[in-house]
C-alpha positions as CSV (number, residue, x, y, z in Angstrom):
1,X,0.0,0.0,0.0
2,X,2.5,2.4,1.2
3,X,5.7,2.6,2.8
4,X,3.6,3.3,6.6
5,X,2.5,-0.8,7.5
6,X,0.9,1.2,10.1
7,X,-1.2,2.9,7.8
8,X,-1.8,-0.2,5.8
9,X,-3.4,-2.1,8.3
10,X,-5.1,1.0,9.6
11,X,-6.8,1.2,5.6
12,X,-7.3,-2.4,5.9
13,X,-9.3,-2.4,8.7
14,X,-11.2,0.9,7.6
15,X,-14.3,-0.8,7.4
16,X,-15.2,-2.6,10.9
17,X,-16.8,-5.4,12.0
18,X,-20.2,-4.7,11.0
19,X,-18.3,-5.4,7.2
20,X,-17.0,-9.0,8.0
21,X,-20.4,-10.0,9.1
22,X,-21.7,-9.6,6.5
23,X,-18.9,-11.4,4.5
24,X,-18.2,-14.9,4.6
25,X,-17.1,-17.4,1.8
26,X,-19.6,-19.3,0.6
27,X,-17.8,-22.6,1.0
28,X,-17.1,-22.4,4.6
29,X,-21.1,-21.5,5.3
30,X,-20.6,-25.0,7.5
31,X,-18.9,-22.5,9.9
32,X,-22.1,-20.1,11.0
33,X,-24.9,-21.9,8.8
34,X,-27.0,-21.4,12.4
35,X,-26.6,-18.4,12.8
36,X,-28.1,-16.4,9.8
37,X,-31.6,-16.3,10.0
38,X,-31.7,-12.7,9.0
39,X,-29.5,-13.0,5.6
40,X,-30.8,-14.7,2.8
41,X,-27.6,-14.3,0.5
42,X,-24.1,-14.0,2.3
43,X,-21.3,-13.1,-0.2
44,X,-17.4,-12.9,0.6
45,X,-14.4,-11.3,-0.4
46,X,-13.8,-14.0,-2.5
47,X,-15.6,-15.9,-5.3
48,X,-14.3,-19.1,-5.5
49,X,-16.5,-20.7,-8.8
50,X,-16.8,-18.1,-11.1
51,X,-14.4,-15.3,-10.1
52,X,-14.1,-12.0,-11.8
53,X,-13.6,-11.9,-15.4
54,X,-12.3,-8.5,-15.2
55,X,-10.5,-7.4,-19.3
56,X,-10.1,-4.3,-17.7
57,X,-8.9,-3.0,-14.2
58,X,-11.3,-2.9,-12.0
59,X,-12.6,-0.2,-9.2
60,X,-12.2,-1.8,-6.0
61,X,-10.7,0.2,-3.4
62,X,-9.3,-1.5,-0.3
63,X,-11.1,-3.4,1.7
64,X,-13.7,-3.8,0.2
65,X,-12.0,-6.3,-2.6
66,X,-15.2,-7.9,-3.7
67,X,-17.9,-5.2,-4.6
68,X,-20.2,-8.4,-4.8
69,X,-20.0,-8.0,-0.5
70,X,-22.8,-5.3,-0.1
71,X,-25.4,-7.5,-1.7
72,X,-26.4,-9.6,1.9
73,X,-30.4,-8.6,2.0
74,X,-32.6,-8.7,5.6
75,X,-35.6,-8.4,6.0
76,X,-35.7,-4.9,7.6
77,X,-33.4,-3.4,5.4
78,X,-30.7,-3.3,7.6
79,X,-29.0,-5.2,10.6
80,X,-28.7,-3.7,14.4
81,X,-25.5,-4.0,16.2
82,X,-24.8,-4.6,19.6
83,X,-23.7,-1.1,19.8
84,X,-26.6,0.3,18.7
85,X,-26.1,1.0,14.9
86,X,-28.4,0.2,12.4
87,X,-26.3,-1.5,9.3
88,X,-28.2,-0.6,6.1
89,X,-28.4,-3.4,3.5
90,X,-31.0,-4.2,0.7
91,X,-33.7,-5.8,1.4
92,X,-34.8,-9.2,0.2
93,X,-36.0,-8.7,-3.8
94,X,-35.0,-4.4,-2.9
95,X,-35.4,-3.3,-6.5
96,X,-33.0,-0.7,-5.6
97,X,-30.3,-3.3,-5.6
98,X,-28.5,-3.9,-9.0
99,X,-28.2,-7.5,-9.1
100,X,-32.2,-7.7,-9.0
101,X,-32.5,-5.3,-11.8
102,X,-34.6,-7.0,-14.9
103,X,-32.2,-9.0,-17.7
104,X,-33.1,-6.5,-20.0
105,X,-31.9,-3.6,-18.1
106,X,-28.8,-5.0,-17.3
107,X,-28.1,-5.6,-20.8
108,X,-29.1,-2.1,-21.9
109,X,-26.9,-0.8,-19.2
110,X,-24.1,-3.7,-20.3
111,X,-24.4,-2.3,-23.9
112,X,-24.0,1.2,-22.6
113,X,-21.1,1.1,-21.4
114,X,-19.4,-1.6,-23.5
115,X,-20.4,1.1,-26.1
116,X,-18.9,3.8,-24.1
117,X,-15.3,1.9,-24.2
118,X,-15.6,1.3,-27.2
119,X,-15.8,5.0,-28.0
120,X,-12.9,6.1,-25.8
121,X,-10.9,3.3,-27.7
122,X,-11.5,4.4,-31.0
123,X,-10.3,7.9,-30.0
124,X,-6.8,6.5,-29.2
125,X,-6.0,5.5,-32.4
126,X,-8.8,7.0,-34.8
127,X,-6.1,9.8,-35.7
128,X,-3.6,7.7,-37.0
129,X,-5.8,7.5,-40.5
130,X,-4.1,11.1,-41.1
131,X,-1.0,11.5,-39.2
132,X,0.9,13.5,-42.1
133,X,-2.3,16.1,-41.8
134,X,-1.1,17.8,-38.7
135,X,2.6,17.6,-39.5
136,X,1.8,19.0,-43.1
137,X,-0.1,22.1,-41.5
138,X,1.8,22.9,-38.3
139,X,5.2,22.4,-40.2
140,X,6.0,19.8,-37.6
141,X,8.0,16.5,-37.9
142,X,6.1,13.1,-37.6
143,X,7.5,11.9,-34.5
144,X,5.6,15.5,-32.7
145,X,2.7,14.7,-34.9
146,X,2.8,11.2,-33.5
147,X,2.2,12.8,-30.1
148,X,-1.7,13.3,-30.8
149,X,-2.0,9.7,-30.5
150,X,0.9,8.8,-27.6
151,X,-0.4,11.8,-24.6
152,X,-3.7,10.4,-25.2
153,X,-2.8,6.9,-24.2
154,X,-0.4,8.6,-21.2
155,X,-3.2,9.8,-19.8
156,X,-5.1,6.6,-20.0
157,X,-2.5,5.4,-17.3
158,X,-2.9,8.5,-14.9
159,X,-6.7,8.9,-15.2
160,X,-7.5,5.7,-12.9
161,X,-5.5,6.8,-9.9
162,X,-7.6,9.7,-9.8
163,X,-10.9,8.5,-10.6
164,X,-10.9,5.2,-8.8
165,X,-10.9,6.9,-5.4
166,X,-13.2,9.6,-6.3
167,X,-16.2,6.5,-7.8
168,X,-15.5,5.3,-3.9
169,X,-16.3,8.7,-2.7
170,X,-19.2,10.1,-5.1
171,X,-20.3,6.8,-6.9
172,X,-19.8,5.4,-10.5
173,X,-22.5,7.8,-12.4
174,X,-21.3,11.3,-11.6
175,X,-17.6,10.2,-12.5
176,X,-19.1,8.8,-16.2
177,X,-21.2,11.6,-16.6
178,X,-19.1,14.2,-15.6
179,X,-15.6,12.9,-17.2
180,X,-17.4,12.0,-20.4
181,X,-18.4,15.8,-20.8
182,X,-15.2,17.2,-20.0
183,X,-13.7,14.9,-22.5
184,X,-16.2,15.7,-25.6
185,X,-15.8,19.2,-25.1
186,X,-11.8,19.0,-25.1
187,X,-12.4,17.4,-28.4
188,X,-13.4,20.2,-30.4
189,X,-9.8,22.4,-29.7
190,X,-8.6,19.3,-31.2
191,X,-10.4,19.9,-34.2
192,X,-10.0,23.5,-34.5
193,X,-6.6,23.7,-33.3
194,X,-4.1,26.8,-34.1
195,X,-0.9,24.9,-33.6
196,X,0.6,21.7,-32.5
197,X,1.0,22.5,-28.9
198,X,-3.3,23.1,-28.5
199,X,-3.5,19.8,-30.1
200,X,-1.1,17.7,-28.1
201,X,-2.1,19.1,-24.5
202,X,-6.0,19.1,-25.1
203,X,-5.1,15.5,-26.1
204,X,-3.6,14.7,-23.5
205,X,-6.4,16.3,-21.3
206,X,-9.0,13.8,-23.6
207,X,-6.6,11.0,-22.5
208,X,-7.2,11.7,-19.0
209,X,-10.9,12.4,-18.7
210,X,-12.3,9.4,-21.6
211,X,-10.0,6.7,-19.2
212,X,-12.8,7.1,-16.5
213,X,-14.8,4.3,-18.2
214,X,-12.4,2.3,-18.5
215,X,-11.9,2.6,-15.0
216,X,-15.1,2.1,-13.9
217,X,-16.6,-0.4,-16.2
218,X,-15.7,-3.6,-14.9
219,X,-17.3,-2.5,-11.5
220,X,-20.0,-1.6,-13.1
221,X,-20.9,-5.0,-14.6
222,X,-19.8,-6.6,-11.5
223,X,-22.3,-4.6,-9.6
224,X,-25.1,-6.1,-11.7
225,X,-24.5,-9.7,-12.4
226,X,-24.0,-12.5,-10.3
227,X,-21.1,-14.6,-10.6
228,X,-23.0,-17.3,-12.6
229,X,-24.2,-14.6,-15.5
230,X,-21.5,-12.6,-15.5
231,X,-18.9,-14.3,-18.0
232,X,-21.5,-13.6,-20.8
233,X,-21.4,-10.1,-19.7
234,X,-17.8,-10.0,-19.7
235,X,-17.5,-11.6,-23.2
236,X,-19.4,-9.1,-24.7
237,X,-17.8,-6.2,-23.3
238,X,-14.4,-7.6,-23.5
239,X,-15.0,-6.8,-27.0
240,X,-14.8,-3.2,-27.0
241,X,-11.2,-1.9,-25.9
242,X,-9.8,-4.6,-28.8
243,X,-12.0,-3.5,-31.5
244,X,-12.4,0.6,-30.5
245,X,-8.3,0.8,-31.9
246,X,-8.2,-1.6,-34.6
247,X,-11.1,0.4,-36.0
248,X,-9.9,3.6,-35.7
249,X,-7.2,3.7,-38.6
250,X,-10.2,2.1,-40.6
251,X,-12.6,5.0,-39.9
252,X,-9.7,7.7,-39.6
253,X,-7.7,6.5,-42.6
254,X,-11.1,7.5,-45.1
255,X,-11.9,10.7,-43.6
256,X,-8.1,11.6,-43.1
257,X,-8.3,11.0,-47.5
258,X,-12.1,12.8,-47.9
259,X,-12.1,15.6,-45.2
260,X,-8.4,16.1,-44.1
261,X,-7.7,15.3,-41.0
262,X,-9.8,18.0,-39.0
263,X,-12.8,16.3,-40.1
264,X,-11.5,13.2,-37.8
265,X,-11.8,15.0,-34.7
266,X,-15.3,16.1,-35.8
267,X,-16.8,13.1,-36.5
268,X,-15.0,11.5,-33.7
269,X,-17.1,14.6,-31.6
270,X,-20.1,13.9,-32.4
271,X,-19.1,10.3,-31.8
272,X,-18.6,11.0,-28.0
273,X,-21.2,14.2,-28.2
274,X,-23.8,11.5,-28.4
275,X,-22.2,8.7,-26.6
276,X,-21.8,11.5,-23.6
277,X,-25.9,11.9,-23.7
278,X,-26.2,8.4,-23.3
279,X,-23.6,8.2,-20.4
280,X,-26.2,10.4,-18.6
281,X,-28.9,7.6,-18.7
282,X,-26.8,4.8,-16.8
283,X,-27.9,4.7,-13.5
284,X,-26.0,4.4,-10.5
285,X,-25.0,0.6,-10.0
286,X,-22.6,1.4,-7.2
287,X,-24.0,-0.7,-4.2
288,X,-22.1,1.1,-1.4
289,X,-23.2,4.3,-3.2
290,X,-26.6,3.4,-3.4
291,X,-26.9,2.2,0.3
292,X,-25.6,5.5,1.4
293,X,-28.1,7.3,-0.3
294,X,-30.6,5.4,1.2
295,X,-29.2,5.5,5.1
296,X,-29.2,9.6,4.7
297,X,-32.9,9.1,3.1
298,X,-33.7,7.2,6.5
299,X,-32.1,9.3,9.3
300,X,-34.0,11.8,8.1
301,X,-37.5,9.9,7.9
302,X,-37.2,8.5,11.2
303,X,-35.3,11.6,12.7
304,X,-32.9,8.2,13.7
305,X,-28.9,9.0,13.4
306,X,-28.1,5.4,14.1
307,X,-28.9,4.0,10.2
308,X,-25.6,4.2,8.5
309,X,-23.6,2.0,6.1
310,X,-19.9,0.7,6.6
311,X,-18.2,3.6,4.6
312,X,-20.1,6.1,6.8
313,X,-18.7,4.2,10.0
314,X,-15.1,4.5,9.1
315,X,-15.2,6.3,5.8
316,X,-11.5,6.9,4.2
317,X,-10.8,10.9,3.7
318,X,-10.0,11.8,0.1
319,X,-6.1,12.5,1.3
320,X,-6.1,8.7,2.4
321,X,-7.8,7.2,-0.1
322,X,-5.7,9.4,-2.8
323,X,-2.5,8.3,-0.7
324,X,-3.3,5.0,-0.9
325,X,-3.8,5.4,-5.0
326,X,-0.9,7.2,-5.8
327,X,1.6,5.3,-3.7
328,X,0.3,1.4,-3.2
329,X,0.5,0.7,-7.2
330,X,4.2,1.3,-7.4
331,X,5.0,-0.6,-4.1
332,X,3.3,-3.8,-5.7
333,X,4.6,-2.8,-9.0
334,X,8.7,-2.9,-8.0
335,X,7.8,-5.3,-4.8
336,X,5.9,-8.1,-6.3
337,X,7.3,-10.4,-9.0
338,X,4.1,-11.4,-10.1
339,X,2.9,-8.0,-10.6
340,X,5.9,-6.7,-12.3
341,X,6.2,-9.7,-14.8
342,X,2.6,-9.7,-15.6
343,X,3.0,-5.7,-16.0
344,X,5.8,-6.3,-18.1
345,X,4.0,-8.9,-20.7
346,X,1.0,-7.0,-20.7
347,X,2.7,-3.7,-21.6
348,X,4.6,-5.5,-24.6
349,X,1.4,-6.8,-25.8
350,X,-0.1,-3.2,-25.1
351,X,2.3,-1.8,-26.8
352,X,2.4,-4.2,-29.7
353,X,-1.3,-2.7,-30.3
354,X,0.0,0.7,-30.8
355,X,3.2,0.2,-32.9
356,X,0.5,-2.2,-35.4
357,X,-0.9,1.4,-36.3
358,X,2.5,2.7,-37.5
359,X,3.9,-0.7,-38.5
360,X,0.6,-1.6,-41.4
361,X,1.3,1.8,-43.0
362,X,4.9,0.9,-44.2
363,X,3.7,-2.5,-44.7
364,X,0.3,-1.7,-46.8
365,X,0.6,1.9,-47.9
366,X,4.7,2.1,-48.8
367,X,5.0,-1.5,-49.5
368,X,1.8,-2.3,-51.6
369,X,0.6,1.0,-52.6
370,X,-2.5,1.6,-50.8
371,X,-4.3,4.5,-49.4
372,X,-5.0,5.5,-46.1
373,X,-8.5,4.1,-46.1
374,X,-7.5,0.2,-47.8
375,X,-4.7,0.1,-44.9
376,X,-7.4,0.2,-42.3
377,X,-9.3,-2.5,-43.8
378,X,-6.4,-4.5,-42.8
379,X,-6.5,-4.4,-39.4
380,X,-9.8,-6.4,-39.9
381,X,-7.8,-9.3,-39.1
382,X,-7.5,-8.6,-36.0
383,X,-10.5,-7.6,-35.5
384,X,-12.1,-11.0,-36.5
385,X,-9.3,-12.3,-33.7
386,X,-10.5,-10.2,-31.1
387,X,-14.3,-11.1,-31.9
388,X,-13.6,-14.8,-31.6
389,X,-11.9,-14.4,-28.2
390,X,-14.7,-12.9,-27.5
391,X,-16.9,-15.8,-27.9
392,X,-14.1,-18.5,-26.3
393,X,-14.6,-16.7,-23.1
394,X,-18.0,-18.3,-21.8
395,X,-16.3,-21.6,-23.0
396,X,-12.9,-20.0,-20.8
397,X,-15.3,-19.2,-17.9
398,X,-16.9,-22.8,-18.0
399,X,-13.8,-24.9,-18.1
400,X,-12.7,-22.9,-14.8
401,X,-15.8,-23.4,-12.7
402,X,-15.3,-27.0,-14.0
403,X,-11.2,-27.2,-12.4
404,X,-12.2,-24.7,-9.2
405,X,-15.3,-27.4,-8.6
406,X,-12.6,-30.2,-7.8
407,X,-11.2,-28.3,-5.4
408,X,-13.9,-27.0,-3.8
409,X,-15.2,-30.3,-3.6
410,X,-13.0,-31.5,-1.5
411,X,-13.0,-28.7,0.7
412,X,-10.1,-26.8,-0.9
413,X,-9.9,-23.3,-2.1
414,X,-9.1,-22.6,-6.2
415,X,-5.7,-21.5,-6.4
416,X,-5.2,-18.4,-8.9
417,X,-3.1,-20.6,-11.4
418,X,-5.9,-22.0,-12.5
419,X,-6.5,-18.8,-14.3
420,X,-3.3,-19.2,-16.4
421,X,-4.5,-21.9,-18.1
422,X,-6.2,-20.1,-21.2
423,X,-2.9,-17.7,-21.0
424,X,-0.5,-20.7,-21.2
425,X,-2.6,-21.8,-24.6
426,X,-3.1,-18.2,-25.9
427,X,0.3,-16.9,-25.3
428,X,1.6,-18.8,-28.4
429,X,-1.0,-16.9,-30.9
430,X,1.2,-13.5,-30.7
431,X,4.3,-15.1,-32.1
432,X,3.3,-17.2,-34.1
433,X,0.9,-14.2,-35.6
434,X,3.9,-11.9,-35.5
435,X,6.4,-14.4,-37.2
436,X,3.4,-14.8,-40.4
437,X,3.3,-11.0,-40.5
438,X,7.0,-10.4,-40.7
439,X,7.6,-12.7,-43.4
440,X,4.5,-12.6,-45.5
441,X,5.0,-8.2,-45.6
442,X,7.1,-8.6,-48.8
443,X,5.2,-6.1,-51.5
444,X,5.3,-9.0,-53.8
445,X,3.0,-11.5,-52.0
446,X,-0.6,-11.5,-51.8
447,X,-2.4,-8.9,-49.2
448,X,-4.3,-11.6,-47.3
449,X,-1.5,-13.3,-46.1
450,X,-0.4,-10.8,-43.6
451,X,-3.8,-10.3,-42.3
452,X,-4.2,-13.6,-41.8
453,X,-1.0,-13.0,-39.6
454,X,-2.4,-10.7,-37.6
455,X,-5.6,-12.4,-36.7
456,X,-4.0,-14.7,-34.5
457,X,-2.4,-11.7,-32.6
458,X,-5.9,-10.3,-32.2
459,X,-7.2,-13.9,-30.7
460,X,-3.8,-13.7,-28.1
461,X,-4.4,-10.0,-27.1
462,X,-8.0,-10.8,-25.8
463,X,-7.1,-14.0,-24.0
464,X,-3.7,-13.0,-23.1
465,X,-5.0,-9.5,-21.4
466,X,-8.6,-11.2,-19.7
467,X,-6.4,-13.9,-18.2
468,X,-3.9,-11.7,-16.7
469,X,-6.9,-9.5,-15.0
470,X,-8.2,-12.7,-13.3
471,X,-4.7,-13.9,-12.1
472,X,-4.2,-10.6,-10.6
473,X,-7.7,-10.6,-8.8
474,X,-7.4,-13.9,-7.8
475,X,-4.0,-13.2,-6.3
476,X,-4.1,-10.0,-4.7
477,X,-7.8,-9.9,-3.6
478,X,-7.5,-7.1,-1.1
479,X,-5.1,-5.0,-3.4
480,X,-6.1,-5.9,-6.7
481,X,-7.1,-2.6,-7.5
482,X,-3.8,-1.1,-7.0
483,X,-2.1,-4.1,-8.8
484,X,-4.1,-3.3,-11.6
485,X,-3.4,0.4,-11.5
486,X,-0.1,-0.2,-11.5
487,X,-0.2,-2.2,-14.4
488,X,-2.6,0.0,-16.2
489,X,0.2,2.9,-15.7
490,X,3.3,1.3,-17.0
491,X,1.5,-0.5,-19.9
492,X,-0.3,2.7,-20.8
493,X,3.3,4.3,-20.7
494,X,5.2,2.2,-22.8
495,X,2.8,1.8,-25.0
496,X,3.0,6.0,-25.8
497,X,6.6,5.6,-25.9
498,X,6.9,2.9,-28.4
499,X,5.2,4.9,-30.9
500,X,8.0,7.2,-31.0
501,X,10.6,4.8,-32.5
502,X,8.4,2.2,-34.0
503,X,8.9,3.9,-38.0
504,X,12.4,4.3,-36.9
505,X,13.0,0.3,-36.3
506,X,10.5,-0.4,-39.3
507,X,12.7,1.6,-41.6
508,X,15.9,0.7,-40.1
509,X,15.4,-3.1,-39.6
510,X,12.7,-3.4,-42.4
511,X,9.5,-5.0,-41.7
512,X,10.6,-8.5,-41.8
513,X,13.3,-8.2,-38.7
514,X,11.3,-5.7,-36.7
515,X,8.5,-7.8,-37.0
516,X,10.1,-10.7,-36.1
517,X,11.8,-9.0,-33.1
518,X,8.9,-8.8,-31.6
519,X,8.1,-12.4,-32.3
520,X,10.9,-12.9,-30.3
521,X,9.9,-10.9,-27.4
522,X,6.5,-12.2,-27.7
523,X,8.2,-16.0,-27.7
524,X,10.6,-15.4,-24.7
525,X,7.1,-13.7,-22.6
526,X,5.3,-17.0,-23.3
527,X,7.9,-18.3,-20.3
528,X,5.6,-15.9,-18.1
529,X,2.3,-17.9,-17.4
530,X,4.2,-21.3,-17.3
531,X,6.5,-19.7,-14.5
532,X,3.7,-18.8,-12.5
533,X,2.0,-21.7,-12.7
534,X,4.4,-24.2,-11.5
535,X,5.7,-21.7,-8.6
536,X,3.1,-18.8,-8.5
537,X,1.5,-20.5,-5.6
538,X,5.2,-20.0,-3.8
539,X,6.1,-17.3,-4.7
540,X,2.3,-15.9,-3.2
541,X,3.6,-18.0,0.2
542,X,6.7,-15.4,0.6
543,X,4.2,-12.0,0.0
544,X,2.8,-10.4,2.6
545,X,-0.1,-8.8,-0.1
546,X,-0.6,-11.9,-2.3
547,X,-4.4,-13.1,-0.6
548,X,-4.1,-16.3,1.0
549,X,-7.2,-18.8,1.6
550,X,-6.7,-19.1,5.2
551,X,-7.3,-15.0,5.9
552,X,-10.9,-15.9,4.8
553,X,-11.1,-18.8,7.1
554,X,-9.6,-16.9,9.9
555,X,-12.1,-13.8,9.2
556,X,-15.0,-16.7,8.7
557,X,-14.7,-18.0,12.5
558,X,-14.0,-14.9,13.7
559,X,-16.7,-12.7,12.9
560,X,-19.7,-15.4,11.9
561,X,-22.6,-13.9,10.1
562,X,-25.8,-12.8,12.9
């Protein structure tokens, strides 16, 4: 968390334990089965069948790991203490409560904001159909031009430890609306810009503000859907930060050729003009949000102080919670091995994303002669990729449940390497992908055949990137937000700064050898999941972060549910 252990277990014990009674995992109900007659559904800080199948990272803010913990519903509405508090929860079938929401408004609300990422996705790389537009008018080299595209993605890596904390503080829908605004209005400097400097800093600023959803979208869905309908969920929206940048150079790359490149940012406006209006019509999903709304709703009906909810009990100021965001990432980051190699694989396959949109130009438009608007259609390929990973995940999701159920049949908790599983099979698609691309780029040989080479990379990004999510969930529980923050900040990093050299190596090496260099990475990363899975349960035995079965057992007979 932060250099102060005091201050660690102080934020770790932030909410009291009014909080642990109400969280207990599901396969040690043997342990208080008798003594919940209030609770009809008991959740934990764990979920030990169908975990979360987080693509993105996730806003969970420490303690309260598993958001899934505030839906326990009593018949009253809320549970007394011995000391006199009133413990507000949902009520049994409380339509206020996202999880009993009707199928179809979760999937409206699903759509939303799969749509909404989608969106901020395609704004990262939608510009790089006319990159020579900007440099043409502001008399600027490509490298600064290149810049439009790399601030953007640098402030997809610092926008989470800002808006993280402030979701705990003020919920999930005022941080979408309000970020999604701010964003769409920054867009049209972009487009009217009177030099390069307006365009890279209100970039940058768009960077920042459109990474809220990304943030918060994985929470949201969790909020919503129980563990057993949540991987169809997850499959659908896993599509959307894949797709949103391979479709970007295909959109960009025939306005950039009709309108100039101005006309991008405008139609990329009233892209996220519209998709800001609709941000406005998600509701708020937050549970602990919710449940605070409703405690202030009943002090002042019943003129009774004692309702309150466990964030109101020991609520975490903005300085601490900010603390804890701008200081915990980097201390799992440089102090965990799993967290830095998994940072490290995911940022080369982050970046590999990126340098594909300066890479398929020399390939396609210098090598083969096409325009701006064919060399999008290429990244098709990948597209198709990402779309079929999409569907493998319900298939992913259901040959887990089926390896955790062994092991919770016999009494045992999952370990997190079962997650590796579909990484240790996917991890193979990216070189093998990269080394087809490399040597099927020669101008002379039919188009199709490096697409074809890049589908498979689109397939390995999408299981590569969902698998490393769950590992880290699975494996940090209690930090997994800040695990994932940290890797969200160094992938998002490197993957601006490899866009800065990548026509350098392309030219210099030619496409062939830089291709197939990062083959080579790709190859010597696949050692990665097969590592972990052989000693990742080890290495977790020597951390004094990495969750552990036995702190749910301990917390289970310690604090049994009333």
């Amino acid at each position: 968390m932060t250099a102060d252990d005091n201050e660690v277990q102080q934020c770790q014990a932030g909410q009291n334990d009014s909080e642990k009674h109400l969280t207990i995992d599901p396969s040690l109900s043997a342990l208080s089965t008798a003594n919940q007659p209030a609770l009809h559904r008991a959740t934990s800080h764990v979920e030990p069948v169908d975990a979360m199948n987080f693509p993105l990272d996730i806003d969970i803010e420490n303690p309260d790991v598993d958001v899934a913990e505030y839906v326990a519903e009593t018949d009253l509405g809320y549970i007394k203490r011995p000391d006199g508090v009133k413990l507000v929860t949902f009520k049994t079938h409380d339509k206020g409560d996202p999880r009993q929401w009707s199928t179809t408004k979760k999937w409206l609300i699903t759509l939303g904001v799969g749509f909404t990422c989608f969106i901020v996705a395609l704004g990262s790389a939608i510009v790089t159909g006319d990159l020579e537009g900007p440099a043409e008018t502001f008399n600027v080299s490509m490298e600064v031009s290149i810049l439009q595209m790399c601030l953007f993605v640098v402030g997809f890596g610092v926008g989470p430890m800002v808006f993280a904390p402030m979701s705990e503080l003020l919920g999930r829908r005022i941080i979408y609306a309000s970020t999604f605004s701010v964003a769409a209005i920054f867009v049209i400097p972009c487009a009217v810009a009177p030099n390069i400097a307006t365009l890279i800093v209100c970039r940058l600023i768009d960077g920042i503000a459109f990474s809220a959803p990304m943030t918060l979208v994985g929470g949201t869905l969790a909020d919503m859907w129980s563990e057993k309908d949540r991987g169809v969920a997850m499959a659908v929206f896993s599509c959307a930060p894949f797709l949103g940048p391979v479709m970007g150079p295909l959109i960009g790359g025939f306005i950039g050729m009709k309108k100039g490149w101005r006309w991008i940012y405008w139609v990329f406006f009233i892209f996220s003009a519209v998709t800001a209006v609709l941000v406005t019509m998600i509701p708020e999903t937050h549970a602990p949000t919710i449940l605070k709304r409703r405690a202030k709703q009943l002090r002042k009906a019943n003129n009774d102080d004692s309702y309150k909810t466990d964030k109101e009990i020991a609520p975490l100021s903005v300085k601490q919670l900010m603390k804890i965001s701008f200081t915990r990432p980097f201390t799992l980051l440089f102090g965990e091995l799993i967290v830095f190699l998994l940072t490290i694989y995911m940022s080369v396959i982050y970046g590999l994303i990126y340098m594909f949109f300066l890479a398929f130009p020399i390939v396609f438009q210098e090598g083969k002669g096409w325009n701006a608007g064919l060399t999008g259609c290429a990244f098709l390929g990948i597209a198709v990729g990402t779309i079929i990973a999409a569907f493998l995940s319900p298939f992913v999701n259901k040959d887990y449940n089926k390896r955790a159920k062994v092991y919770l049949d016999q009494g045992r908790y999952p370990p997190a390497e079962l997650r590796l599983i579909p990484m240790m099979f996917g991890c193979w698609t990216l070189p093998i992908g990269l080394f087809i691309f490399a040597w099927t780029s020669y101008p002379h040989l039919p188009w199709i055949a490096p697409v074809l080479g890049a589908f498979p990379c689109g397939i390995g990004f999408t299981l590569l990137y969902n698998s490393a999510n769950n590992y880290i969930v699975d494996s940090y529980q209690h930090y997994a937000a800040s695990a994932l923050a940290a890797k969200t900040f160094l992938r998002s990093f490197w993957g601006a700064g490899v866009t800065l050299f990548t026509i350098q190596m392309y030219h210099k090496l030619n496409p062939r050898w830089a291709s197939s260099l990062l083959a080579f990475i790709a190859l010597a990363c696949c050692a990665i999941p097969f590592t972990f899975y052989i000693y990742g349960a080890k290495i977790r035995s020597y951390s004094k972060y990495a969750y552990s079965p036995e702190d749910t057992i301990a917390e289970a007979k310690s604090h049994p549910v009333n």
